[in-house]
DRENZA-167817 format. One record per residue (C-alpha): y, x, z; residue number from 1; chain. Coordinates in Angstrom, 3 decimals, decimal comma, padded with zeros to 6 digits, m for minus. Layout:
N
- Y:X:Z:NUM:A $
...
This chain:
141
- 003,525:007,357:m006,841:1:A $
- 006,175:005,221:m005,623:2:A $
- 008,062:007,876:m003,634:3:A $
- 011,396:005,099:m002,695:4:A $
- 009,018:002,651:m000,967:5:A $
- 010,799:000,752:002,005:6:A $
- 008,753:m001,288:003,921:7:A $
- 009,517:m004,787:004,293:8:A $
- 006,433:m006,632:006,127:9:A $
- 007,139:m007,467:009,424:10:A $
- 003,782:m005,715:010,844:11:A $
- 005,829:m002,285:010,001:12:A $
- 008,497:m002,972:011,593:13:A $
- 008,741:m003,301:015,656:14:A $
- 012,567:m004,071:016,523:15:A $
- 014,510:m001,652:013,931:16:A $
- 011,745:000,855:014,292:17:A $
- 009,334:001,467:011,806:18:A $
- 005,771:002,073:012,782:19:A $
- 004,065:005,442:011,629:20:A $
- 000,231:005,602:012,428:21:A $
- m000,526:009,452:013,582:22:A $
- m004,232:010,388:013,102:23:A $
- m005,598:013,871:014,568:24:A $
- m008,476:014,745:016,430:25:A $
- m006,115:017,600:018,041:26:A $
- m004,452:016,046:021,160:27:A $
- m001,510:018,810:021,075:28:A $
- m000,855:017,671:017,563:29:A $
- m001,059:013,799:018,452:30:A $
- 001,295:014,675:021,293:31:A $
- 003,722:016,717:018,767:32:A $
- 003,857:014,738:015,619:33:A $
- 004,340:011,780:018,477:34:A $
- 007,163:013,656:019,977:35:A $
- 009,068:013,866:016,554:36:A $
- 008,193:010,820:016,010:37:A $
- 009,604:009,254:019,083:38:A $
- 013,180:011,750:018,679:39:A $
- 013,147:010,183:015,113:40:A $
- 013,536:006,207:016,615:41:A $
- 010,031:006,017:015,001:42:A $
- 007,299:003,414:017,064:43:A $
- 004,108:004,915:016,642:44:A $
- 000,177:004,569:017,077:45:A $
- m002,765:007,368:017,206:46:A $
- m006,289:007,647:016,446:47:A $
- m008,633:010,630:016,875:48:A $
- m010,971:009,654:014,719:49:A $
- m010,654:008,050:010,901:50:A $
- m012,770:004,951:011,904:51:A $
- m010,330:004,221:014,194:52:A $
- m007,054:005,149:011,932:53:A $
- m008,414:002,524:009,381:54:A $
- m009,237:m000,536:011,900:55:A $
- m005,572:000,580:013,469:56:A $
- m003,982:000,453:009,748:57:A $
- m005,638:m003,156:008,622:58:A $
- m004,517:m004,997:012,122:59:A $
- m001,039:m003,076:012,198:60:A $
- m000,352:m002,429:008,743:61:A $
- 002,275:000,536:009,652:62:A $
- 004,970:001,479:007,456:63:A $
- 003,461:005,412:007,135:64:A $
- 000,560:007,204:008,129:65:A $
- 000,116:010,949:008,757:66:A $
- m002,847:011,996:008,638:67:A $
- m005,066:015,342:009,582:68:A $
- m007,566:016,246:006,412:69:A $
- m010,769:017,500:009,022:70:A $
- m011,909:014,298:011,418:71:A $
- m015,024:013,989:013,305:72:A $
- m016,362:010,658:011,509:73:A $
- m014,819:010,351:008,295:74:A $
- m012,777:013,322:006,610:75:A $
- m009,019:012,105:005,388:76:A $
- m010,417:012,015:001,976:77:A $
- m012,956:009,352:002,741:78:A $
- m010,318:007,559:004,902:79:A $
- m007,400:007,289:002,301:80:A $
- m009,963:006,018:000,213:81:A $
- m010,597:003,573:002,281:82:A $
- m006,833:002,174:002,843:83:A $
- m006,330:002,685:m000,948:84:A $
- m009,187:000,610:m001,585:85:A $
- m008,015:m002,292:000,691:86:A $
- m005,387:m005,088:m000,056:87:A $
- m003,882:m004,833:003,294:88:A $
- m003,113:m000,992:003,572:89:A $
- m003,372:000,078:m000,066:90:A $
- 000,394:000,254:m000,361:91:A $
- 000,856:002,413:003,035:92:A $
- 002,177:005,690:001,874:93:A $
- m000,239:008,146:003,652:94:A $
- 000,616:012,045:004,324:95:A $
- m001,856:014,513:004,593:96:A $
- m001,135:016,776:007,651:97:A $
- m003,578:020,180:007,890:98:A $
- m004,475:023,263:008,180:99:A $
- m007,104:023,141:005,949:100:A $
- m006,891:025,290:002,601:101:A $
- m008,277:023,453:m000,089:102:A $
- m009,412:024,837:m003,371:103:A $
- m007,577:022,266:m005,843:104:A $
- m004,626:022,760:m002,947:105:A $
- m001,650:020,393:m002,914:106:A $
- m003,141:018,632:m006,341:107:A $
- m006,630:017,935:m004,866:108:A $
- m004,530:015,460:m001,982:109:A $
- m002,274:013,965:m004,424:110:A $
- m005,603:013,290:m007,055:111:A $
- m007,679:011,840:m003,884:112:A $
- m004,892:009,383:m003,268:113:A $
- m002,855:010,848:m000,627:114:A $
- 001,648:010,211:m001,067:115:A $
- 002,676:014,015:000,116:116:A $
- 001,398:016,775:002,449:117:A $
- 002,160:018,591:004,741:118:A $
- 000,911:022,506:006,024:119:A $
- 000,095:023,003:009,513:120:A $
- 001,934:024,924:011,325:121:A $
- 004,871:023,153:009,852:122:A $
- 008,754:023,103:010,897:123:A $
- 009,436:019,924:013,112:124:A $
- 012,426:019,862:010,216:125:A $
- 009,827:019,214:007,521:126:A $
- 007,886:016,312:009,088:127:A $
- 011,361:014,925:009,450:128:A $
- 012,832:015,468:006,332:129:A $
- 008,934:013,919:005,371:130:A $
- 009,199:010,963:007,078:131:A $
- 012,741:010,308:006,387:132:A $
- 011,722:010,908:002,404:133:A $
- 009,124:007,761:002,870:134:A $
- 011,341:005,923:004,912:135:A $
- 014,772:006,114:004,062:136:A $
- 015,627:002,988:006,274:137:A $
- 014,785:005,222:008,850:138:A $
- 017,354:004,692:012,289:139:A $
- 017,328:008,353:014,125:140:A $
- 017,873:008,428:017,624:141:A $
């Protein structure tokens, strides 16, 4: 795990603004992840579904992607599989975001492929301090 990663392809990047890619099938949590992200300087995209998130991932290629464990197509397992499987996003760090207690708990993510996590409800200081860990270029607002 290559937790000092910077992105440098110009996909990631819109102006001085890295792009994050926010996947939830919860619109308050789209709209509050968004929120941080937007206070943060960040660009970002959404996707309710994981179908969508990967499509949105290949054509955009964003420099991070959060992402919510429980979606109504493909779970975030099957969907970091997916971009770690894949030439174009396979070097996207991806954080899970849940709720969702897992047996194997923060391991089980990490194993499946996933950079970090994160534990719904969460401190709007953690996703930032999150974010800011994967992209340390980061420009705050």
């Amino acid at each position: 795990m290559d937790l000092q990663r910077t992105s440098t392809c110009e996909q990631c990047i819109i102006g001085d603004q890295p792009l994050i890619l926010s996947v939830d099938s919860q619109e308050d949590s789209r709209f509050l992840c968004n929120f941080v992200l937007s206070q943060l300087g960040c660009s970002y995209i959404t996707a309710a579904d994981g179908r969508s998130a990967f499509e949105l991932s290949r054509l955009y290629q964003p420099a991070l992607i959060l992402t919510e464990i429980v979606l109504p197509d493909l779970s975030g397992f099957e969907l970091v599989s997916l971009l770690k499987k894949n030439p174009y996003t396979a070097s996207i760090p991806t954080i899970a975001v849940t709720a969702t207690e897992l047996m194997g708990g923060w391991r089980e993510l990490l194993e499946a492929g996933f950079d970090g996590y994160l534990s719904k409800p969460y401190q709007l200081e953690a996703l930032e301090a999150l974010i800011q860990h994967f992209l340390p270029v980061l420009v705050t607002a």
